[in-house]
Structures are given as structure tokens and as C-alpha cells.
N, C-alpha and C positions, 0 to 999 in steps of 0.2 A: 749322387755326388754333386755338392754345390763349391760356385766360386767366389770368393767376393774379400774385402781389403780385409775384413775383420777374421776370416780364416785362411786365407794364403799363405801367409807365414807358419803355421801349424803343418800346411803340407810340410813346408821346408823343414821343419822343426824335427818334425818326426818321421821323416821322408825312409829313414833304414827301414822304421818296424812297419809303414805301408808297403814300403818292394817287396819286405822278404814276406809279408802276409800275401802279394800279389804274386810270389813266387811259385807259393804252398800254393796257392789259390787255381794257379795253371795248370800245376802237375795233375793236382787231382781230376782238374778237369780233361784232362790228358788221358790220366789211365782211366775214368772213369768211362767215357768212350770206347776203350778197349774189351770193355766187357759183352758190349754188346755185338761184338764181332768175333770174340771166342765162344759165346755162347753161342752164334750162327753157325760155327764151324764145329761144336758139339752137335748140335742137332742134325746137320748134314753127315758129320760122322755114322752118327746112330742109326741116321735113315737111311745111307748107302750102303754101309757095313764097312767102312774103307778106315776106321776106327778102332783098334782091338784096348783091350780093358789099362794097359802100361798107356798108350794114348791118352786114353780117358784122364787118367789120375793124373798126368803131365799137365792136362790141361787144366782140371780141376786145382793143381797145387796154384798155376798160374793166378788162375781167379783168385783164388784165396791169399796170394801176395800181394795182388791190384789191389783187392777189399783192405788187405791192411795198411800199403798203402796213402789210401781214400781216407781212413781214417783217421791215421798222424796227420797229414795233411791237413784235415779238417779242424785238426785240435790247435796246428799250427796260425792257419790263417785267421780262428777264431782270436786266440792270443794276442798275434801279432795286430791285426788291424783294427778287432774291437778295443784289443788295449790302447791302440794310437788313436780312437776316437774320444776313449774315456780323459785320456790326456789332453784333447782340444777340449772338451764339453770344460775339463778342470781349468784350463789357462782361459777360455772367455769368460766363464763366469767370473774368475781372478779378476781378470778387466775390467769386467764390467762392474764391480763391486769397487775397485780401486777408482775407477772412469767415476762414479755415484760419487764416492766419500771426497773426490774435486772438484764437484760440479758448483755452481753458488746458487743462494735463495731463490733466485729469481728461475731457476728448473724447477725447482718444488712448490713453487706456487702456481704451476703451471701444469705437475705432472704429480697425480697422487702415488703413494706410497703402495697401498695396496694393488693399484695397476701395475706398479713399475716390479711387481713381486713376479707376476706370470711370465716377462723379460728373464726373469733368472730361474723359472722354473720353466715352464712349458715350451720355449725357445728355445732356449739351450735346450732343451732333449728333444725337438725335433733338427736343429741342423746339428745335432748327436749324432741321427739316428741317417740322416741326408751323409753325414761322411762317414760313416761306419758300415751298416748293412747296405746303404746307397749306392756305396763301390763297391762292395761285392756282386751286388744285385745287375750292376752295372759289365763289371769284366765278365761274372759270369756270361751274362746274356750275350755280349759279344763275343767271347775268344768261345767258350762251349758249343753258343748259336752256329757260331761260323765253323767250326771243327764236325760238327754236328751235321750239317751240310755237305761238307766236302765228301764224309764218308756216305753219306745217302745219294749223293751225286754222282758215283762214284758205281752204283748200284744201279739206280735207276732214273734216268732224267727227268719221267714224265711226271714220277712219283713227286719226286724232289721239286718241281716246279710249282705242283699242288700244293704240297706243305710250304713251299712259298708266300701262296697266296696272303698268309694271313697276318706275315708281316708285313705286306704294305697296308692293309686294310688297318693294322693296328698303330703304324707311323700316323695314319691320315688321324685316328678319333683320336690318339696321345694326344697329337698335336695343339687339336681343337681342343679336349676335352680338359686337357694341362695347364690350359689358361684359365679357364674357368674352375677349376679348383682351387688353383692358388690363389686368385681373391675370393672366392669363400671360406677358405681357408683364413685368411686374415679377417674376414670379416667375424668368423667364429672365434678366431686368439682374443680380438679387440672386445668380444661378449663376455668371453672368459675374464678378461682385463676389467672389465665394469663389475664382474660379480664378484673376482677376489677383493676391487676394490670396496665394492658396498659392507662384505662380511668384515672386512679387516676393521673398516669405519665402525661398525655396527657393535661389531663383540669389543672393540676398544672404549666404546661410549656406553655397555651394557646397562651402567649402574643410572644415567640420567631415562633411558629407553623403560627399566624397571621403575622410575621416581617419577615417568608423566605416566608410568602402565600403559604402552605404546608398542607392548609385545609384538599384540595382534595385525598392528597397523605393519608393522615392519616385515612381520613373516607375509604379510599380502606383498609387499615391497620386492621384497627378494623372491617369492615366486613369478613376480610378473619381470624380476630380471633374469632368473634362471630360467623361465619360460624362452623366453630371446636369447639367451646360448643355447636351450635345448633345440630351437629352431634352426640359427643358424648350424648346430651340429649334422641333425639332420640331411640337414642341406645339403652339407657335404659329404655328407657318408652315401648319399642316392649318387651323386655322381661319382663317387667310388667306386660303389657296389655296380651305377651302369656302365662301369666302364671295365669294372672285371668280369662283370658278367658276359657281357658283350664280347670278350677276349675268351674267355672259357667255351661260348657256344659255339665262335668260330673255330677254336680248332677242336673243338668235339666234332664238327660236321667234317673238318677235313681229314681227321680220323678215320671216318667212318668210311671215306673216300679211300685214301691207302686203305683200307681192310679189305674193300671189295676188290677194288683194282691189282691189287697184289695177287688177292687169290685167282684172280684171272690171267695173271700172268705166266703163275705157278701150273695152273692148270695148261692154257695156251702153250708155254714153252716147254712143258713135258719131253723128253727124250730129243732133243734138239742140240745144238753144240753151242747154243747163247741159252742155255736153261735157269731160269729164272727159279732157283730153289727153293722150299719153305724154307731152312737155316736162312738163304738170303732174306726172304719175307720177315722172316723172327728178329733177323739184326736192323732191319729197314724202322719195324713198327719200334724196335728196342732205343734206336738214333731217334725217330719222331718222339718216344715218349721225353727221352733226355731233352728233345727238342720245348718240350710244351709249357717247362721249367723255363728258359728264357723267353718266352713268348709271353707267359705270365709275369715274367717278373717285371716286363715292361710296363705294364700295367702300376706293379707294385713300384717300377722307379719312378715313373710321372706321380704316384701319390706323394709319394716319402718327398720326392725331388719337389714338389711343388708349396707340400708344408715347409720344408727346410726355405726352401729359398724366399718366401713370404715370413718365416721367423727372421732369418738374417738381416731380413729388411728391416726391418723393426729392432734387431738390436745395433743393428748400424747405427738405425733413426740416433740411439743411445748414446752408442759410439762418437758419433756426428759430432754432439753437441759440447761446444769449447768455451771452457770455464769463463768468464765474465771478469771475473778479480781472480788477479795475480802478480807477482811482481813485476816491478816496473825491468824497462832495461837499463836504467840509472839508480838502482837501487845504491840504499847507503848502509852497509854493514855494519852493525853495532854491537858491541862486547855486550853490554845491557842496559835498559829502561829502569831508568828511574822514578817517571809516574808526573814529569811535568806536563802539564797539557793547558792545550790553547786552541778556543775553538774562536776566528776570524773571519767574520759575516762571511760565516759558511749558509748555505742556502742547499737543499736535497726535496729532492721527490724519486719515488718509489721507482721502478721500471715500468712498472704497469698503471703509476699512478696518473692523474690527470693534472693534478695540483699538486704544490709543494708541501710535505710533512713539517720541512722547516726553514726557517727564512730569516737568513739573516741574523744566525746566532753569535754572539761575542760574547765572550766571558773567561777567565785563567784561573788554572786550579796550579798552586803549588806542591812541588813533593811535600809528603805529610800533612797535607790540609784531609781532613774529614767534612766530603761537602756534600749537604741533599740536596736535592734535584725534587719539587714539587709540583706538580699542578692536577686537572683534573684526568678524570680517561680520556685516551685520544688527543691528548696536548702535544704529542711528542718527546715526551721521556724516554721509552722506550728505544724511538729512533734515534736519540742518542747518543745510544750503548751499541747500537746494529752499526753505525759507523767506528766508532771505539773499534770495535772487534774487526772491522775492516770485511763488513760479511757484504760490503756494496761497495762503487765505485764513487766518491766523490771530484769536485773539483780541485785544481792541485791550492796549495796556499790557502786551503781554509781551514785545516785541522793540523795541529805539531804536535808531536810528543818528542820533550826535551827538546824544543827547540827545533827539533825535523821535520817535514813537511812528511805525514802518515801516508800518504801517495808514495813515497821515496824510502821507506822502514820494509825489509823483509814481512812478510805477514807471517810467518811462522812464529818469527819471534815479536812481533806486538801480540799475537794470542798469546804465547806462552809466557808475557809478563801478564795478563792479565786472568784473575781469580774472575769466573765469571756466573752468577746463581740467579737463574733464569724465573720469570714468572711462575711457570708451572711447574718447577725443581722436575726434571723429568729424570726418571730414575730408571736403569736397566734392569731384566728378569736374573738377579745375579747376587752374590752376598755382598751383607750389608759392607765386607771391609772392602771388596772391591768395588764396589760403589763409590766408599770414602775416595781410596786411592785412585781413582779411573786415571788423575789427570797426570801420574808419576810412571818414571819406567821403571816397570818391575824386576828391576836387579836384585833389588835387597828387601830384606823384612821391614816395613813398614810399620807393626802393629804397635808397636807406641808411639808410633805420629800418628796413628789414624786414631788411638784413643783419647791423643790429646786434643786432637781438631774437633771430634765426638763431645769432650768437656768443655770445650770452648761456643761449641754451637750448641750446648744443653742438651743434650741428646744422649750422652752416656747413659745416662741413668734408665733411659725406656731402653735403649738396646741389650741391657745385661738382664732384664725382665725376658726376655726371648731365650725361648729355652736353647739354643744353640747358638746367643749371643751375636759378635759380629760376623757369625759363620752362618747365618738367618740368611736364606733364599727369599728374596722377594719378590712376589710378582707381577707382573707385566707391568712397567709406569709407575711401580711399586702400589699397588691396586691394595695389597696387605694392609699398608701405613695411613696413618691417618694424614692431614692435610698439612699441620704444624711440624709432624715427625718426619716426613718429605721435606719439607721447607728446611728445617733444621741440619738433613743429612748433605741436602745440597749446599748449603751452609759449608760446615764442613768440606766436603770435597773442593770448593774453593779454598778452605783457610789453609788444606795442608800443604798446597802450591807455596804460601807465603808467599805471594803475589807481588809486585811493583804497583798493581792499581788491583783494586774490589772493587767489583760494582757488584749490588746488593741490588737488585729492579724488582720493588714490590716483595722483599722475601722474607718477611717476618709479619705478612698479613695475616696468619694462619696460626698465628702464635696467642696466648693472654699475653696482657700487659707486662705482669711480672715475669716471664717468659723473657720478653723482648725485652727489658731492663736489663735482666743478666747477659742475654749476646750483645746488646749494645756496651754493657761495661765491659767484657770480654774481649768487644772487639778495641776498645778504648785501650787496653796495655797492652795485646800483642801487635797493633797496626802503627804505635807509635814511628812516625819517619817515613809512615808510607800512606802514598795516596787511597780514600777509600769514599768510593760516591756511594750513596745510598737514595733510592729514589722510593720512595713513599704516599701513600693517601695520608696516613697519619702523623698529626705534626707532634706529635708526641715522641716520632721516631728519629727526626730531624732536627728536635727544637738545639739540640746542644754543639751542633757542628760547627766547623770554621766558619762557613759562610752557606745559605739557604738561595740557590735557584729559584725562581718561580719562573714557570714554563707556561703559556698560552696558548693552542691557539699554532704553536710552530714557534713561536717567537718568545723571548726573554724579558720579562717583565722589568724585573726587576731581580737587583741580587745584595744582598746582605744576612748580617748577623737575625737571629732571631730578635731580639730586640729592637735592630734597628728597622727590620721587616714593620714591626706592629705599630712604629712611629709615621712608617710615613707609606706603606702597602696597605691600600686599600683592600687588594684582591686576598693579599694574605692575609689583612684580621678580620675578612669576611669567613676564611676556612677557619682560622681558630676559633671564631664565635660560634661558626656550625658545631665544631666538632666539642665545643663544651657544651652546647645544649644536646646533642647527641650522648654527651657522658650523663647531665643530667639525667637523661629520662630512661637511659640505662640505669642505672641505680635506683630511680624510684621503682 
């Protein structure tokens, strides 16, 4: 049984079905005790003769009520508390998946994906296992231990003292031995945590790992990090194992002690008027055996108790950490964006960066302007669009939409006017119409907006080639599609938002020419009146817009029409000259 901020409120939560599981939990261990004291008065019967056969079966029925009993009870407390644990393991993980989906970039550039999996697997199921069989293991040991005693105390003092021994002995190496599990214990999670994350990395990137043939290199890779969780495992499992083992040979020796001691008692107090009976000896050794059950389980709560509470620690860590970007407390609630923006010697660098991404940017897009955004890799395009989307925190008065300081606009609703198709169009394990749709609430049928977004980003015509059309399961990252048919679907799933702003970053790189000619003219009659960036290598993609960005470097070159770029942008008719001798020698 572990404590901590992130399950405390779960005791409270479910506080009925852990009492009345602690209630079952008692009885049983109530009557359970009872048996081995009518069994002692059976046996004395039998041996005195002071027993006749209506007796016997009195008693025998008794037993057989305690045993059924013992066994609703047990089905009870099963019910009752393993189901109040399954219900915490269900509401932290809830958390901690809702705690993820708030968290901003600056956690995941920080904390891999594939690490933060073992959090919601192997964590969660050990403070599962810490609140669930942990308090069992725990009352048990207690109220049984102590009830267990009183009736052996009861009996014999000397006996009873003996079988004492071995809980203090077993307090003193808990104690020691609890500390030192639960940091190998984490240090084993954190092994686990490197290896889910290297496979995740590994089998996501399969297809470059097969294109260097780098199989070999990688399985050495992962053996020598599976090596280092099978060690730290080990590790832990020796002081496990020496710590129940250690707990088992002490009270096997103290065993061994009441066995002899008893029978000398039996024998000694023969015919005497304090006669020490075998039925007594039978119920003595019967309470020690009940006894040996909480003696071990101590053992098993420092284990369980020690993984739990080194996991909690770790999703607390999780817990802990408070989003970065979120609304202001002067926010300005808006009916809706219309797509004007105004970026005013804004200036950004990263969280982790050293230096500025960008510096000092000015420039205004009007609603319904169609503007590209050029320059080379690494200029700052991209960061941008990570500000647009409000996925960082900048300065206040250097970015407005419609006139509002983007500091001061809800973020829920600046993402939700913005249609937004990423570099890498990243695509869920899922069919192809709910892919289109991701960004809509699924109230209603959709399927002819999602086939018109499909013929507008050229893509109908390869999806109805798939023998199950837009009901086509795709997999992982869309690993099925080729590089233009991603691009295209992401495409899409921005258009059927009908968005206040598109930004388009790099996303018809993947496309032929004639390809990107039709989503360009596509996008030219249904974006009419609404803002739409498109950020580009090729100026082929850009050349016809309202007005053409060139980006540097962080900073703003220059900005005009494509014509008036080639009149007086040096930088820019240096990319146009590349890129027509690049068409050249394509062709030849």
C-alpha cells in the first residue's frame, strides 16, 4: 500500500469498495483462525474419548460453514478491492494520457516517446499492484499476524515468544533491505525505459535501418541495451529472492523449534492440571502455520511496496510537469478568426536553444492574401508556423491575428482556425476517412466532405484503387502510402477544416509537377477570402501568390510579388536560376 498526491484521491474515490473489500477481508481472516482451534478440540476429543460421533459432526458441520464462509469472503474481497485497484490503475493512466496530450514541445524534446510508454505500462501496473494485492498483503499481515498471536499467547507464552523472534529480525532486513530494492528497482524501470525506447525508435525507422543494411549493427545495439535491463533485473530479483529467502529459513528454523518444544511440553505436562495437550500442540503449530503467511507476506509488501513507490515516483515526475503555454489570464474571447496576421519585430529562440531562430521579423498578410514563405533549410520557415500554432511562448506585441496580440487569443481557438499539414504529413494506424476527418467532431457523416477534400488534394483517384477504399487501414505513420499520397491525405485533412489560415510547410514536395499544379489550382477556387501560407523549396510552388517572403538566416529578406522579387532579390534570382538549371539537367 503506497501514498502519494497522484493516488490519494483514488483512496477517497473508491473508499466504499476498499472498506467493504477490508471488511470480507477481516471476517475471513476471523473465521479462518477458528479452524485451527476446533480442529485442536477435535483432536482432543478423539484422544480423551470425552467426544461421542453427534459431537464430532457438530463440529465438523461447523468447519464446513467457516470453510464456506472463507470462501465468499475471499471472492468478495477479491471483487471488491482488486476492482478498486483496477479503477485507479484506469483513472492514472486517464491522467496521465490527458497530463501528455497538455504537455508543450518543449517535454518531448526532452523526453522520448518510447520511454514515456513504460510510464503508462510498467508503472501503472506496479502501483496497481502496490494498491491492490499491497493492502491485502498488508491487513492481512497485520490483523491475521496479530489475531494469530493473541490465540497462540493464549496457549503458550514461551512458544509464542519464539515465534516472535522472527518478526523483529524480519522488521530490521525489511527495513534495510526496502531501501535498497526500490532504487534498483527504478534503476531497472529506467533500463526498461531505454530499451522500449530504442525498439520503438528502431522498428519506426525500419525502412532507412533495411536501406543502410544496418540490421546487424542494431540487433548488437539492442542486445547490449537488453543486456543492461537483464542486469539491472537481476539485480533486483537477488535481493528479492535474499530477502525471502532469508524470511522462509527464519521461520522454518523457528518451526522446527515449536515442534520440538511443544512435544516436550505435551510429554512434560502429561497428567498434570495445566496439561499441555497434543489438540493444543495441533492448534499451536495450526496458528504458527496461519502465522508464516503474514511473516512472508512482509517480505512480499517491501517488494511490491518498494516497486510501487519508485513507479509513483516516476509518474509523479510526469504528473509534475506544468504545461508551458496556455492561456493567458487577460485572454480575449473571440466569436472567430479571420486570417489577418501581423508578425512585428518579433524575435524567438527555442527553450533549449542558444541563439535566436528568428530575429526581428516584420511583415502582414491580409485575409485572403495567398503568401509563400521561401528560403533555404534551416532559415526559419518552419518556426514560423510553430509560433502561428502558438506550440511556444513568445513575446507579447509581436505576433496579432486580426489585430489581437496571439499572446492574448484562447489557443484552442487560434489552432482551431488553423488547417495545418506538417512536413512529414504524419498519418495515424487508422482508415484512410478517419485520417481525412481527424480534425472534425464526429457527430455526423462526413463522407462527402472527406471525398471532396480527397478530389481537391488529388488523392481520390489512388484511394478508390484500394480495395476497401476510404475504409483502407493504414499503417503506422501510414508506412503503406507512398510519400506524395501522405502528403496529399494530409493535404486534405487540413482542407476539410475550411480553415481561416492553411499553412501548407513543405507539403507538396513529394508530389510531380503536374500533381502540384492541380492542388495548387484547387487550392486557388476553394481558398478564395481566406488566408493561405505556403512555405516551399520550389519556386514553382510560390511563384503565383500575392506576395513571396524570403526568409534567411532567421530574418526577412525581402518580400514582394514574384516579379518584383527577380527585379531587385538578389537571393531570390539566385534560387530561381538554381532551380532552372536543376529543371535543365532533369530533362536532358
Amino acid at each position: 500500500m503506497i501514498f502519494g498526491k497522484a493516488v490519494n484521491k483514488y483512496y477517497l474515490k473508491y473508499a466504499h469498495l476498499f472498506i467493504f473489500g477490508l471488511i470480507a477481508l477481516v471476517i475471513v481472516d476471523y473465521v479462518q483462525l477458528e479452524i485451527p482451534i476446533l480442529t485442536g478440540q477435535l483432536i482432543d476429543g478423539l484422544d480423551q474419548g470425552t467426544m461421542d460421533k453427534s459431537g464430532i459432526l457438530d463440529l465438523v458441520k461447523l468447519i464446513g460453514i467457516y470453510v464456506s464462509m472463507i470462501i465468499v469472503g475471499r471472492f468478495l474481497w477479491r471483487m471488491f478491492i482488486f476492482g478498486a485497484s483496477r479503477r485507479v490503475d484506469y483513472g492514472i493512466r486517464n491522467e496521465m494520457f490527458e497530463h501528455c496530450e497538455n504537455l508543450s514541445n518543449s517535454f518531448y524534446s526532452e523526453n522520448k516517446v518510447g520511454g514515456l510508454m513504460a510510464h503508462f505500462t510498467n508503472d501503472v501496473e506496479s502501483v496497481r499492484r502496490a494498491i491492490g494485492p499491497g493492502m491485502i498483503m498488508l491487513v492481512d499481515a497485520l490483523f491475521l499476524g496479530g489475531l494469530a498471536f493473541y490465540h497462540m499467547f493464549n496457549l503458550d507464552v514461551t512458544m509464542t515468544l519464539f515465534a516472535g523472534i522472527p518478526l523483529i529480525i524480519i522488521a530490521i532486513l525489511g527495513a534495510y533491505m526496502g531501501r535498497k530494492m526500490r532504487n534498483k528497482f527504478k534503476e531497472a524501470q529506467k533500463a526498461f525505459e531505454d530499451l522500449s525506447d530504442f525498439t520503438n525508435e528502431n522498428l519506426s525507422g525500419i525502412n532507412v535501418v533495411k536501406a543502410f543494411v544496418k540490421e546487424e549493427t542494431e540487433i548488437n545495439e539492442f542486445l547490449k541495451i537488453n543486456t543492461r535491463a537483464k542486469r539491472k533485473n537481476i539485480s533486483y530479483v537477488k535481493s528479492q529472492t535474499l530477502l525471502q529467502m532469508s524470511i522462509r529459513a527464519i521461520t522454518g528454523i523457528i518451526y522446527v523449534i515449536i515442534l520440538g518444544y511443544g512435544g516436550y511440553l505435551v510429554h512434560s505436562t502429561a497428567g498434570t492440571t495445566e496439561e499441555f495437550t497434543v489438540g493444543y500442540l495441533t492448534t499451536f503449530i495450526l496458528l504458527f502455520g496461519s502465522l508464516l503467511w503474514p511473516m512472508r507476506a512482509l517480505a512480499m509488501i517491501i517488494n511490491v511496496r518498494s516497486r510501487g513507490k519508485g513507479s509513483l515516483q516516476r509518474i509523479e515526475r510526469i504528473l509534475d510537469e506544468v504545461p508551458d503555454v496556455f492561456d493567458s489570464e487577460d485572454v480575449i474571447n473571440v466569436e472567430e478568426i479571420n486570417g489577418k496576421l501581423e508578425f512585428r519585430n518579433l524575435s524567438f529562440k527555442y527553450p533549449d536553444g542558444s541563439e535566436d531562430a528568428l530575429s526581428n521579423i516584420s511583415f502582414k498578410v491580409n485575409i485572403g492574401d495567398t503568401v509563400g514563405i521561401l528560403g533555404r533549410t534551416g532559415s526559419g520557415k518552419t518556426s514560423l508556423v510553430d509560433l502561428l500554432l502558438r506550440l511556444y511562448n513568445i513575446n507579447e506585441n509581436q505576433l496579432f491575428i486580426d489585430g489581437i496580440d496571439i499572446m492574448k487569443l484562447p489557443i484552442k481557438k487560434v489552432r482551431e482556425s488553423i488547417g495545418y499539414v506538417p512536413q512529414d504529413g504524419f498519418l495515424f494506424s487508422d482508415s484512410i476517412s478517419n485520417n481525412i476527418s481527424f480534425g472534425l467532431e464526429k457527430k455526423k457523416d462526413y463522407f462527402n466532405d472527406i471525398q471532396e477534400a480527397a478530389k481537391l488534394s488529388d488523392v481520390h483517384d489512388n484511394i478508390t484503387e484500394f480495395s476497401e477504399e476510404y475504409e483502407t487501414i493504414i499503417g503506422e505513420r501510414g508506412v503503406t502510402l507512398s510519400g506524395g499520397q501522405r502528403q496529399r491525405l494530409s493535404i486534405a485533412r487540413a482542407l476539410i477544416k475550411d480553415p481561416a489560415i492553411l499553412i501548407l510547410d513543405d507539403s507538396v514536395s513529394a508530389v510531380d509537377t503536374k500533381t502540384e499544379e492541380t492542388i495548387l489550382n484547387n487550392l486557388n477556387k476553394v481558398r478564395k477570402g481566406k488566408t493561405t501560407l505556403i512555405i516551399a523549396h520550389r519556386i514553382s510552388t510560390i511563384k503565383d501568390a500575392d506576395k513571396i517572403i524570403i526568409v534567411d538566416e532567421g530574418k526577412v529578406i525581402d518580400v514582394g510579388t514574384h516579379s518584383e522579387l527577380l527585379k531587385r532579390c538578389t537571393f531570390y534570382l539566385d534560387m530561381v536560376e538554381r532551380q532552372k538549371l536543376e529543371d535543365e539537367v532533369e530533362v536532358d
